[in-house]
DOPA-276514 format. One line per 2 residues: their letters; for each residue y, z, x of N, C-alpha, C. Coordinates in Angstrom, 1 decimal. Last residue first. Layout:
DOPA-276514
A) Y:Z:X:Y:Z:X:Y:Z:X ~ ...
END
This chain:
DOPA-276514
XX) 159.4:81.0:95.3:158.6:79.8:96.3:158.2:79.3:95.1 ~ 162.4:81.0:93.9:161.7:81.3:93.9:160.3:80.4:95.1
XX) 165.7:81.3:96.7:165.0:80.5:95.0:163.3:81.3:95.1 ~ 166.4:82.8:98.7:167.5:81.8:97.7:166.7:81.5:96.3
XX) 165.5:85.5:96.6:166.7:84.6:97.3:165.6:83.8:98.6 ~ 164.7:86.9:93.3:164.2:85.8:94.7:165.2:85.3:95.4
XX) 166.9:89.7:92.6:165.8:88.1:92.6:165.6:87.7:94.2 ~ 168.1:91.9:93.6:167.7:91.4:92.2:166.8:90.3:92.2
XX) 169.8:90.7:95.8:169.2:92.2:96.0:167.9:92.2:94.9 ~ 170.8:88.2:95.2:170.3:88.7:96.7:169.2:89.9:96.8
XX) 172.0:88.1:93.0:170.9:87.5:93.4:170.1:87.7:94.9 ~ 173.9:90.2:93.3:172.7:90.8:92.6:171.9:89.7:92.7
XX) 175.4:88.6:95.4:174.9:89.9:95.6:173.8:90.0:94.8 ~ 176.0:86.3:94.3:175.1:86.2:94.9:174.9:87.5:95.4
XX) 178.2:87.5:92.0:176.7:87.1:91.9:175.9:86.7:92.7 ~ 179.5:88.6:93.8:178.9:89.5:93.4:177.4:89.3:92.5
XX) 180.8:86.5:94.9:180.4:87.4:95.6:179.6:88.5:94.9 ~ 182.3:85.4:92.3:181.1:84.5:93.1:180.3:85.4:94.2
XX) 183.8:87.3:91.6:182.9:87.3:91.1:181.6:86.5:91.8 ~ 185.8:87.4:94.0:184.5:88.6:93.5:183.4:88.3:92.8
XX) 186.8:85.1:94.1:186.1:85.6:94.9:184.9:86.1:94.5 ~ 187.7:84.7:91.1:186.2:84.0:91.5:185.6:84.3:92.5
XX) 190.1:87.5:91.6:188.7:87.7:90.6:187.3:86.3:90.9 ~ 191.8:86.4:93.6:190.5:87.6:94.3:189.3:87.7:92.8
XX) 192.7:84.7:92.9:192.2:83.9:92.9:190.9:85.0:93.4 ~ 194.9:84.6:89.4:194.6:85.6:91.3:193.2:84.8:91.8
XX) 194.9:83.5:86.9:196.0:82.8:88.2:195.8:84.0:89.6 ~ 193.2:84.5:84.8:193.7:85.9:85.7:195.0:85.4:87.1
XX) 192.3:82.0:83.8:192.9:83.3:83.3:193.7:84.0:84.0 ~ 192.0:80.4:86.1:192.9:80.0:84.9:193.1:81.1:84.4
XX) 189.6:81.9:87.3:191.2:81.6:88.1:192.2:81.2:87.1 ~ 187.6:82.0:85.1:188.5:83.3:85.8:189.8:83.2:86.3
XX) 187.6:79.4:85.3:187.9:79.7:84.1:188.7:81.4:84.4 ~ 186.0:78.7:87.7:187.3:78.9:87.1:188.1:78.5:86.3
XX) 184.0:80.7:87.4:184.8:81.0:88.1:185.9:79.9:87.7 ~ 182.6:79.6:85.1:182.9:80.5:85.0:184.0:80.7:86.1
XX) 182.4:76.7:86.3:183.1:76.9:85.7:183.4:78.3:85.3 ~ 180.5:77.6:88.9:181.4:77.2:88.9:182.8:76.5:87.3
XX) 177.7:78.4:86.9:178.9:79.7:87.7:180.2:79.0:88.1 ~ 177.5:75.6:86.1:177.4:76.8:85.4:178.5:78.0:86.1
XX) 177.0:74.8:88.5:177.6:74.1:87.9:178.7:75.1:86.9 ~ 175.0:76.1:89.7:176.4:76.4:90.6:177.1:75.5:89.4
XX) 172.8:75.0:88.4:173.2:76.5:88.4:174.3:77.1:88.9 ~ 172.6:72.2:89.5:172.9:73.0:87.8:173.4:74.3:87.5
XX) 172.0:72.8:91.8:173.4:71.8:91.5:173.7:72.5:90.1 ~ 169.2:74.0:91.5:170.7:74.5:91.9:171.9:74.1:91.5
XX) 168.3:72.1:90.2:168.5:73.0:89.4:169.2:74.2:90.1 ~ 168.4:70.0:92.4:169.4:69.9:90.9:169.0:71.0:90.0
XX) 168.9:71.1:95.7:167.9:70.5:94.5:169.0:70.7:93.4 ~ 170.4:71.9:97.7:169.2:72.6:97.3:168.3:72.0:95.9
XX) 172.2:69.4:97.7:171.4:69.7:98.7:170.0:70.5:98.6 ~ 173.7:69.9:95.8:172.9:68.9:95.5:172.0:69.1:96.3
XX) 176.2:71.5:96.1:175.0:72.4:96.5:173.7:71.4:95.8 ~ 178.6:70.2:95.3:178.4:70.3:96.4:177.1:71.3:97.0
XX) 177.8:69.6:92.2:177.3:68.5:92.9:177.7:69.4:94.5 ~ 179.7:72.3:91.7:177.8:72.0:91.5:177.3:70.7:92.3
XX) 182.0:71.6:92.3:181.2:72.9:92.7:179.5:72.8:92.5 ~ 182.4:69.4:90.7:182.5:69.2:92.0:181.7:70.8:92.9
XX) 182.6:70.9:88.0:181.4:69.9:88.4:181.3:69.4:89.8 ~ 184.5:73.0:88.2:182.6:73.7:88.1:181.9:72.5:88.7
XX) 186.4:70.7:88.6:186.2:72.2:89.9:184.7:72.5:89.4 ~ 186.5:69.9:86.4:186.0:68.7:87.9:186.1:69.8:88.7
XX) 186.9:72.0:84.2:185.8:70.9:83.9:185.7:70.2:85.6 ~ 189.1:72.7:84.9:187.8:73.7:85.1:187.2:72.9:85.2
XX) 190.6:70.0:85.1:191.3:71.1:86.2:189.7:71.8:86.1 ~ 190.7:69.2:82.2:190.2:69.0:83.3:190.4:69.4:84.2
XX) 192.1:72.1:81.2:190.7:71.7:80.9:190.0:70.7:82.0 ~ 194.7:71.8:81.6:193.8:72.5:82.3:192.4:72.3:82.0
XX) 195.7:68.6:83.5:195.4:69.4:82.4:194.8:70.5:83.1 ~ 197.1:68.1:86.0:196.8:66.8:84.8:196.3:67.4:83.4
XX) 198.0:70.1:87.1:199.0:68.8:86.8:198.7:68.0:85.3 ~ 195.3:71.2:87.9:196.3:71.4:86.5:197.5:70.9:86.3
XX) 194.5:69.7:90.3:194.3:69.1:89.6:194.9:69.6:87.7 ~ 195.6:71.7:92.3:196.2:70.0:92.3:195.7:69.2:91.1
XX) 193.8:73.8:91.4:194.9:74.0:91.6:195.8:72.4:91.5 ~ 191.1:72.7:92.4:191.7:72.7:90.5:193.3:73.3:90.9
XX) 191.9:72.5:94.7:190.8:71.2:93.8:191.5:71.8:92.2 ~ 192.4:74.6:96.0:192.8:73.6:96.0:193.0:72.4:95.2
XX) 191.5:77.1:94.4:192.8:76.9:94.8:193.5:75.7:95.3 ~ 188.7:76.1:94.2:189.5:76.7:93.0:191.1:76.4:93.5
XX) 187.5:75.2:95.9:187.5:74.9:94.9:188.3:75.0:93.5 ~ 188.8:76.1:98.4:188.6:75.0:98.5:188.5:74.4:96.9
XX) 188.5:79.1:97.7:189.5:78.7:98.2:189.8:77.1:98.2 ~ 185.5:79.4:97.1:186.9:79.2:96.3:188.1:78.4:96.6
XX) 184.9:78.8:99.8:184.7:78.1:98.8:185.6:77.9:97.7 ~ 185.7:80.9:101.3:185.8:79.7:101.8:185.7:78.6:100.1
XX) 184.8:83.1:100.1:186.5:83.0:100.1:186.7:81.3:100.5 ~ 182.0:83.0:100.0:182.8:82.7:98.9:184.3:82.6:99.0
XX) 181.8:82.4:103.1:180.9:81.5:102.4:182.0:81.7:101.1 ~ 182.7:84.5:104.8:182.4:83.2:105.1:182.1:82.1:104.6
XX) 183.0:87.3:103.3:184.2:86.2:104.1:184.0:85.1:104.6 ~ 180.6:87.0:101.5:181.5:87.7:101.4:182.9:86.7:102.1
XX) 178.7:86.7:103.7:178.6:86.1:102.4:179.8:86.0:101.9 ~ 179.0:88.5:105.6:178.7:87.2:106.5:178.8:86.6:104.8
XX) 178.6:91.2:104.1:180.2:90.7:105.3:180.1:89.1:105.3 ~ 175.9:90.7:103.3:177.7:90.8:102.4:178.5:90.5:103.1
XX) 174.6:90.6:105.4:174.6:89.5:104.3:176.2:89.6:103.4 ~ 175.1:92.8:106.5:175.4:92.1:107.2:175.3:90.9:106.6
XX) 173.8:94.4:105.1:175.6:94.4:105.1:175.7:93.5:105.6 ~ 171.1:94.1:105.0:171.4:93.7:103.5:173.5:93.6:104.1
XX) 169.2:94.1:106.2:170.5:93.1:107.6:171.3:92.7:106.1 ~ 167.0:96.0:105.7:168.0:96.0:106.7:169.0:95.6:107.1
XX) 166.9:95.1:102.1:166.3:94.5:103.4:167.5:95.0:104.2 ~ 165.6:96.1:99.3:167.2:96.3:99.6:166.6:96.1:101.3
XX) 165.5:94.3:96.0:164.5:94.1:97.6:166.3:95.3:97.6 ~ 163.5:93.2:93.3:164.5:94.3:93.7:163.9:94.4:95.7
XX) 163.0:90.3:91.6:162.4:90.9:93.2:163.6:91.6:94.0 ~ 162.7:88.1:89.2:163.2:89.6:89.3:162.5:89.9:90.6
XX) 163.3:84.8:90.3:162.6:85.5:89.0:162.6:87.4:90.1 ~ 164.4:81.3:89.9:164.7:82.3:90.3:163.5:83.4:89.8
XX) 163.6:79.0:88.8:164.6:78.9:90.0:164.2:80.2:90.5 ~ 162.2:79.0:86.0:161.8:79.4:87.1:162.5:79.2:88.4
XX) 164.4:78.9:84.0:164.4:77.4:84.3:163.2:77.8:85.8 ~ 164.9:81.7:83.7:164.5:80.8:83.0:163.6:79.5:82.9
XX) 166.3:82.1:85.6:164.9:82.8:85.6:164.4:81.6:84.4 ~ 168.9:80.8:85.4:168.0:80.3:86.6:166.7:81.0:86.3
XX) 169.7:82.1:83.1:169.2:80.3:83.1:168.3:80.6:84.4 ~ 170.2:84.5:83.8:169.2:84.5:82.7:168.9:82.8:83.1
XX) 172.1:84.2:86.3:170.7:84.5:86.3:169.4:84.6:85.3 ~ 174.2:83.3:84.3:173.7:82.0:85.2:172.6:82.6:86.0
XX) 174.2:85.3:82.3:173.8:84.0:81.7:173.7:83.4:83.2 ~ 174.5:87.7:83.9:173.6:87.1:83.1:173.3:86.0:82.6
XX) 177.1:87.0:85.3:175.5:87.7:86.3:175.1:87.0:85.0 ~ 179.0:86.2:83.0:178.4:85.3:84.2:177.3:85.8:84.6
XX) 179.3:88.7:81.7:178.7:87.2:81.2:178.0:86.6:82.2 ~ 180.6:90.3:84.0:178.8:90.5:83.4:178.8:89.2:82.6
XX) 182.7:88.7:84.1:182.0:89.3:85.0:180.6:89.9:84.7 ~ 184.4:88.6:81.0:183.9:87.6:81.5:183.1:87.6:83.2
XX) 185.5:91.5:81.0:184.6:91.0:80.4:183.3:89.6:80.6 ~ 188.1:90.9:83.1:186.5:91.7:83.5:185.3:91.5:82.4
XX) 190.5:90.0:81.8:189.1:89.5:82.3:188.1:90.0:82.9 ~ 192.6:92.1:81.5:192.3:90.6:81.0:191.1:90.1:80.5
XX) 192.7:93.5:83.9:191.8:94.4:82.5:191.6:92.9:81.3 ~ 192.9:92.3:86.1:191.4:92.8:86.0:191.0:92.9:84.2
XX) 195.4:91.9:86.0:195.1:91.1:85.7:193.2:91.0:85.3 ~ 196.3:94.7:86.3:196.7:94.1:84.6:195.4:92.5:84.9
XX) 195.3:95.4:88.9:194.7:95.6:87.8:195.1:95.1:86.4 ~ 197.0:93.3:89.8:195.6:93.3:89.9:195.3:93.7:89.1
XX) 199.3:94.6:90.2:199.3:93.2:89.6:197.7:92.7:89.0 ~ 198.9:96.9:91.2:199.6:96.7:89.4:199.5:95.6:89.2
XX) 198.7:95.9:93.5:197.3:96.9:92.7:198.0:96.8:91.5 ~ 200.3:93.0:93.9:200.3:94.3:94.1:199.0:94.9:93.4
XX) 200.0:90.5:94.1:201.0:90.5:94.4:201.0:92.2:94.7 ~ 197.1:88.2:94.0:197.7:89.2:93.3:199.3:90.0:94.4
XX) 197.5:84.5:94.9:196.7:85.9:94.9:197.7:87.2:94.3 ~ 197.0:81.1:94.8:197.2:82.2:94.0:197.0:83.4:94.1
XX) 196.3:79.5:97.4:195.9:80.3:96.3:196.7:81.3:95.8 ~ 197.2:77.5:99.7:197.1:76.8:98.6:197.0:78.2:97.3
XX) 197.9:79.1:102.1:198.7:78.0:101.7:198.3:77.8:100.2 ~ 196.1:81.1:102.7:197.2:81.6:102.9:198.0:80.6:101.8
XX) 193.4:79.9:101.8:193.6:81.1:100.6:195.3:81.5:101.0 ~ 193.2:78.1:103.4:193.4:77.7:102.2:193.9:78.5:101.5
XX) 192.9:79.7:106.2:194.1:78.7:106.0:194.6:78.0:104.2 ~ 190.6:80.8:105.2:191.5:81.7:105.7:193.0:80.6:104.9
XX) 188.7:79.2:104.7:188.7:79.9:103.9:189.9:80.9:103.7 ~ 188.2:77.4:107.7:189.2:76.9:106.4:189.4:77.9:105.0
XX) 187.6:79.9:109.1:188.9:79.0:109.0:189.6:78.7:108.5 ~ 185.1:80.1:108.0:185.6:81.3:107.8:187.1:80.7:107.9
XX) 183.8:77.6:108.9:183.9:77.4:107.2:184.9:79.0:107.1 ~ 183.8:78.2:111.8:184.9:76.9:111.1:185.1:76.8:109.6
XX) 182.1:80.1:111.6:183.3:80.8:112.0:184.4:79.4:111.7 ~ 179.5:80.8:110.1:180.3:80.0:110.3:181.4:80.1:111.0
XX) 176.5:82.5:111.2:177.6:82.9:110.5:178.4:82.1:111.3 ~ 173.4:81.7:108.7:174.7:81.2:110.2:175.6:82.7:109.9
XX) 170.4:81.6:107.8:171.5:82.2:107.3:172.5:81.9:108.8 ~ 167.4:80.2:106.0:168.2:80.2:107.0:169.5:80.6:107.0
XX) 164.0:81.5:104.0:166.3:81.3:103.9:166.5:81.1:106.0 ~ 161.1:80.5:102.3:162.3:80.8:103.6:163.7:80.3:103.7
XX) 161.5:81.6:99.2:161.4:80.4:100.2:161.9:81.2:101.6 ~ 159.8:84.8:98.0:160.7:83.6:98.1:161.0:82.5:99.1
XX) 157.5:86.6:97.5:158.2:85.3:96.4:158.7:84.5:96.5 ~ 157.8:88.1:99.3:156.6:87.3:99.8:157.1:86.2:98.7
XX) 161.1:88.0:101.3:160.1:88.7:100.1:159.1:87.5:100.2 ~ 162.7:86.3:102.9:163.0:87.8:102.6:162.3:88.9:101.8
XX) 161.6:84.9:105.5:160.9:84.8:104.2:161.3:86.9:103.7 ~ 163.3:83.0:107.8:162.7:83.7:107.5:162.5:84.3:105.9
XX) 164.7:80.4:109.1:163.3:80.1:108.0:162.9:81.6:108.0 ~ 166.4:82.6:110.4:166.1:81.0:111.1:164.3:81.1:110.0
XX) 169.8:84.1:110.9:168.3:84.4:110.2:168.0:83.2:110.5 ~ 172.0:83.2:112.5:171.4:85.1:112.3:170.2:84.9:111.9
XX) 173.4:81.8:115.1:172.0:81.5:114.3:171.4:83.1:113.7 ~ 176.9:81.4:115.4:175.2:81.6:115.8:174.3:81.7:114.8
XX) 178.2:78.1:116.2:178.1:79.1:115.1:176.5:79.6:115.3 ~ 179.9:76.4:118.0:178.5:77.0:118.3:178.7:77.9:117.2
XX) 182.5:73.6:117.3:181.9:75.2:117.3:180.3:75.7:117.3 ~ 183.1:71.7:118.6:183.9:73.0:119.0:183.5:73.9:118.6
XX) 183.6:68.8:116.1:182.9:69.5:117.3:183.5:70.9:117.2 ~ 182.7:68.4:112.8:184.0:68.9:113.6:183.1:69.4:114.9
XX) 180.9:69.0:110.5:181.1:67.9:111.1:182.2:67.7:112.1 ~ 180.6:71.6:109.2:180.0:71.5:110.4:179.9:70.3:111.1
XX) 181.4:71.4:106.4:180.2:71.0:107.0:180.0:70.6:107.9 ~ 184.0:72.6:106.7:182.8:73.4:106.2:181.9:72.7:106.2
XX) 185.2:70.7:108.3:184.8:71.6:108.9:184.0:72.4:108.2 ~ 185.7:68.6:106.7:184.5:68.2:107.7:184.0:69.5:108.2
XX) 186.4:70.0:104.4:185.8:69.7:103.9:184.7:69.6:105.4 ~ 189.4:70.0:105.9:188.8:71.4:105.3:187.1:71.2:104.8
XX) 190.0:67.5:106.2:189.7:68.3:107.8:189.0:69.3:107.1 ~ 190.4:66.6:103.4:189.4:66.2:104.3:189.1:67.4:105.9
XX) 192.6:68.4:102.5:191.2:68.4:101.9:190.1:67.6:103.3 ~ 194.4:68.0:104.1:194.0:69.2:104.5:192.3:68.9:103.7
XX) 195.3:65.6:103.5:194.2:65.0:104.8:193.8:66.7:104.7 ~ 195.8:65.8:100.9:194.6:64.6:101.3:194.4:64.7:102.8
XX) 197.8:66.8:101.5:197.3:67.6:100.7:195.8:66.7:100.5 ~ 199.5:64.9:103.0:199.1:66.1:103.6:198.1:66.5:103.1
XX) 200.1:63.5:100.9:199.8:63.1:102.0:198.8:63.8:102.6 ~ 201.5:65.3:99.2:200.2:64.3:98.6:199.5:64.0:99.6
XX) 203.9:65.6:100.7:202.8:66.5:100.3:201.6:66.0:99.6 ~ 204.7:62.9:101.0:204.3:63.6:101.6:203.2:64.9:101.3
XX) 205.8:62.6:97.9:204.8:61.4:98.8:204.2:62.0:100.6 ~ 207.4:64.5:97.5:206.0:64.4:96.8:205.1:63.3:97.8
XX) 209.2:66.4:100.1:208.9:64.7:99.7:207.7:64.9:98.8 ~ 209.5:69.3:101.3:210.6:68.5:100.0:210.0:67.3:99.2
XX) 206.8:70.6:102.3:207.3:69.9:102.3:208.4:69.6:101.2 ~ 204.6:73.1:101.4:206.4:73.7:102.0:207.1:72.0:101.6
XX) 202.4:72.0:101.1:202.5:73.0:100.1:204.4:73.2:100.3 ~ 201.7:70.5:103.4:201.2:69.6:101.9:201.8:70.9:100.6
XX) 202.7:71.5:105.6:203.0:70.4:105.2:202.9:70.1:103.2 ~ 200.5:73.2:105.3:202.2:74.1:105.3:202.7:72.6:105.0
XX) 198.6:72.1:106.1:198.7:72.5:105.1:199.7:73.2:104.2 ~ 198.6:70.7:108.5:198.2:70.1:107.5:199.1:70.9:106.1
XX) 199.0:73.3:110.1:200.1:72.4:110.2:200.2:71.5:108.6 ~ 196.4:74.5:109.8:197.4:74.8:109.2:198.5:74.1:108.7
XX) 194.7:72.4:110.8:194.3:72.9:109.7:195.8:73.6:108.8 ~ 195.5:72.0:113.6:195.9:71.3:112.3:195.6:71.5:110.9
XX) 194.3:74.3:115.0:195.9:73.7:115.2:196.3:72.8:113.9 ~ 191.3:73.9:114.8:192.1:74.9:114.1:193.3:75.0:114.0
XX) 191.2:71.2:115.7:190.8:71.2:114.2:192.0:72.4:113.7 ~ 191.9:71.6:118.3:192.7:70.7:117.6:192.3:71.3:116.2
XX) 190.5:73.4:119.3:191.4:74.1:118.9:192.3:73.1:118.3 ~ 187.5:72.2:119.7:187.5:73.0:118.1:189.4:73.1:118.3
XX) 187.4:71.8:122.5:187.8:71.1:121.8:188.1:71.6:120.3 ~ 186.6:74.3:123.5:188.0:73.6:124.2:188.4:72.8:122.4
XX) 184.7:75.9:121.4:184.5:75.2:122.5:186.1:74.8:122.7 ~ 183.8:79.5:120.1:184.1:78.3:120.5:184.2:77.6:121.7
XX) 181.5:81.0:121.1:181.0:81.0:120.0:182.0:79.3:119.9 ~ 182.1:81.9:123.8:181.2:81.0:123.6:181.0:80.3:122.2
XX) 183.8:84.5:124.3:182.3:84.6:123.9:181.6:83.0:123.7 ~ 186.0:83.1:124.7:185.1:84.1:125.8:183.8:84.4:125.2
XX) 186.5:81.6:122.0:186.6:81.3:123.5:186.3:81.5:124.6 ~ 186.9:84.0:120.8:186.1:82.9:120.7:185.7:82.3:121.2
XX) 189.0:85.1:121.9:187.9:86.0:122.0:186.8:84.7:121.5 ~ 190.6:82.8:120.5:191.0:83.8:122.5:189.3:84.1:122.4
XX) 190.7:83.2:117.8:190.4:82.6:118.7:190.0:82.4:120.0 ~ 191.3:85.9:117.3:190.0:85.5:117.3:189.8:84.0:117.6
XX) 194.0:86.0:117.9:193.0:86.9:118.8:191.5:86.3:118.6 ~ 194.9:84.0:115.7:194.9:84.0:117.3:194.0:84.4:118.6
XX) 194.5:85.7:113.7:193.5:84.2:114.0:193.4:83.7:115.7 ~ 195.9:87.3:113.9:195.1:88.1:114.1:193.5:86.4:114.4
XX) 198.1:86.2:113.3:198.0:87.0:114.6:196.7:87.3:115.2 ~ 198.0:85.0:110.6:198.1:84.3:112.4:197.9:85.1:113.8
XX) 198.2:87.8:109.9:196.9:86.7:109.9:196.9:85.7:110.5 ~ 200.9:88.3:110.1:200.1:89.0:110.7:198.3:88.5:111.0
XX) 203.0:87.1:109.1:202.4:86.8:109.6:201.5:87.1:110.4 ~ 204.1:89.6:107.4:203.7:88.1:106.4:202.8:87.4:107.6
XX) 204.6:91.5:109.4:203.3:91.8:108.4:203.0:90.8:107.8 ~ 206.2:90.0:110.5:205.6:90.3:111.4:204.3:90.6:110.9
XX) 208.7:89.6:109.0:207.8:88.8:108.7:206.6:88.8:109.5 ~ 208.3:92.5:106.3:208.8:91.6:107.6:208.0:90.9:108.0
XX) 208.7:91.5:103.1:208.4:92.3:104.3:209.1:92.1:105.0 ~ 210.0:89.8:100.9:210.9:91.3:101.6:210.1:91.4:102.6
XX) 207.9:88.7:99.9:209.3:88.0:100.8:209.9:88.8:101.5 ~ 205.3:89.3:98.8:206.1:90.4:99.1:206.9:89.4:100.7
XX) 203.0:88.1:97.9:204.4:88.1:96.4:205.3:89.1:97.4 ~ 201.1:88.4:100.2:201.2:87.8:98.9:202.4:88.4:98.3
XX) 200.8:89.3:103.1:201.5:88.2:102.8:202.2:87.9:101.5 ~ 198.6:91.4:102.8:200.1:91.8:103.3:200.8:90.5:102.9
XX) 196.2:89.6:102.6:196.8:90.4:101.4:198.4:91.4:101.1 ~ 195.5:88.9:104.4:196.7:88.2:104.0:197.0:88.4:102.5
XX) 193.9:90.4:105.4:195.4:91.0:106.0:196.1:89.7:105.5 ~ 191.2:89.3:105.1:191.3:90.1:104.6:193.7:90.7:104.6
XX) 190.9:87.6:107.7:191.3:87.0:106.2:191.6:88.4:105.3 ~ 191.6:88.9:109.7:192.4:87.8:109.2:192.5:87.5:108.0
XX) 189.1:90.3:109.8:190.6:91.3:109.5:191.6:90.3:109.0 ~ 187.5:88.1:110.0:187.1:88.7:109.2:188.4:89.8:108.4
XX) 188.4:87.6:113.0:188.6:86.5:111.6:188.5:86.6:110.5 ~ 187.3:89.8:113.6:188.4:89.5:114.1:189.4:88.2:112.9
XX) 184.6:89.4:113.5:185.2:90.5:113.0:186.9:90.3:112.7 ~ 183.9:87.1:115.1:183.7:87.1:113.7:184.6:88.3:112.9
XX) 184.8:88.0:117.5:185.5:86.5:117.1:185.5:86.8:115.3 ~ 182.8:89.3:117.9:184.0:90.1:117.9:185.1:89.0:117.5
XX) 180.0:89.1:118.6:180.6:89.5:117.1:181.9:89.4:116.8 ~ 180.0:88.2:121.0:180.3:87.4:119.9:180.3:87.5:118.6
XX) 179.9:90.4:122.3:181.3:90.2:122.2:181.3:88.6:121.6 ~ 177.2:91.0:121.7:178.0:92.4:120.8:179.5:91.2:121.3
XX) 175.1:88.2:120.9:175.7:89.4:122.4:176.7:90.0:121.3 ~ 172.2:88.5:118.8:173.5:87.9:119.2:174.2:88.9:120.1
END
């Protein structure tokens, strides 16, 4: 890939990361609260020079926000409901790549990370990094300070090795998966591109949105339609994935219910596909 279409990615990458200046702190200024517009900006621009976007994509990324400031700031319930139904949809076409405008490049293409495992195809999304950005500013819950974090870490860290084990003990189990210690050259470039593309995105959609609108109605159902909506959206890889995301998707959130920060499902969903990555067959066994 050319070096100045990295630079969209990286750029989107500081974005999401710098809206950790935003959270519980009114007082800044508002130049640090909105400094992840700033920086979405730039990577837009540079998106735009590198190719990676098209003319057309800047509607999607123009309303993604607007959508969403709408469905969270608005006074009217019948508005915000409004809103809060169309951010789910635009957020949804755009993580599956149903929205013109973006060329997202092609990093890995059917290659075979171990002789065990299937061939993986890997992107790096820059419309699923968007919606991951715009959700986690408007809709999630995030820690407010390192004292906020950590009280909330000491809660629940217990329930972080539960998870690795029990949703890698099932999948070995059920043969999905099975033990293949690899550490592969393009292993950072899996975490950055995993990491801000794929689990901030998700959560953010699953957890902060979907169960967030849905603890109105309880909390139980709130975990219970986030893990099961989290699992039917990976039907694609077969049903003993669907199953397997089912499983980690209520752990995660169950995490967000506990800990209300939404950086613990990050992590944790980041960290189990880390040790699935490094640890087992990825994606699945052949």
């Amino acid at each position: 890939m050319p070096a100045l279409a990295w630079l969209p990615f990286g750029l989107l990458g500081l974005s999401i990361v710098s809206t950790g200046l935003a959270a519980g702190h009114d007082n800044r200024p508002v130049f640090l609260r909105h400094f992840w517009l700033l920086l979405l900006g730039l990577a837009v621009g540079t998106g735009l020079a590198a190719g990676v976007l098209h003319p057309a994509a800047l509607a999607s990324i123009a309303a993604l926000p607007v959508f969403a400031w709408l469905a969270t700031r608005h006074g009217k319930t019948a508005v915000r409901l409004l809103f809060t139904a169309l951010t789910l949809a635009l957020a949804f076409a755009l993580a599956v790549h149903a929205v013109p405008g973006y060329d997202n490049p092609l990093l890995l293409k059917d290659f075979r990370i171990s002789a065990q495992s299937v061939p993986y195809t890997m992107y790096a999304n820059f419309d699923k990094g968007v919606v991951g950005l715009v959700l986690l500013v408007f809709f999630c819950r995030r820690a407010s300070s390192w004292r906020d974090f950590a009280a909330a870490w000491k809660s629940s860290a217990s329930l972080v090795p539960a998870l690795l084990l029990g949703v890698l003990g099932i999948g070995w189990a059920m043969g999905f998966v099975r033990p293949d210690f690899k550490l592969p050259s393009f292993l950072a470039l899996f975490a950055a591109v995993n990491l801000l593309f794929v689990c901030v995105a998700e959560e953010a959609f699953f957890r902060g949105v979907i169960q967030g609108q849905l603890e109105r109605f309880g909390g139980v159902l709130a975990i219970a339609a986030s893990g099961l909506l989290f699992g039917a959206a990976h039907l694609g890889g077969g049903w003993q994935f669907a199953a397997l995301a089912s499983v980690a998707g209520f752990a995660y959130a169950l995490l967000y219910a506990r800990t209300r920060r939404i950086e613990f499902p990050i992590a944790a969903h980041f960290l189990l596909n880390l040790v699935h990555f490094v640890a087992f067959t990825y994606p699945r066994a052949a």
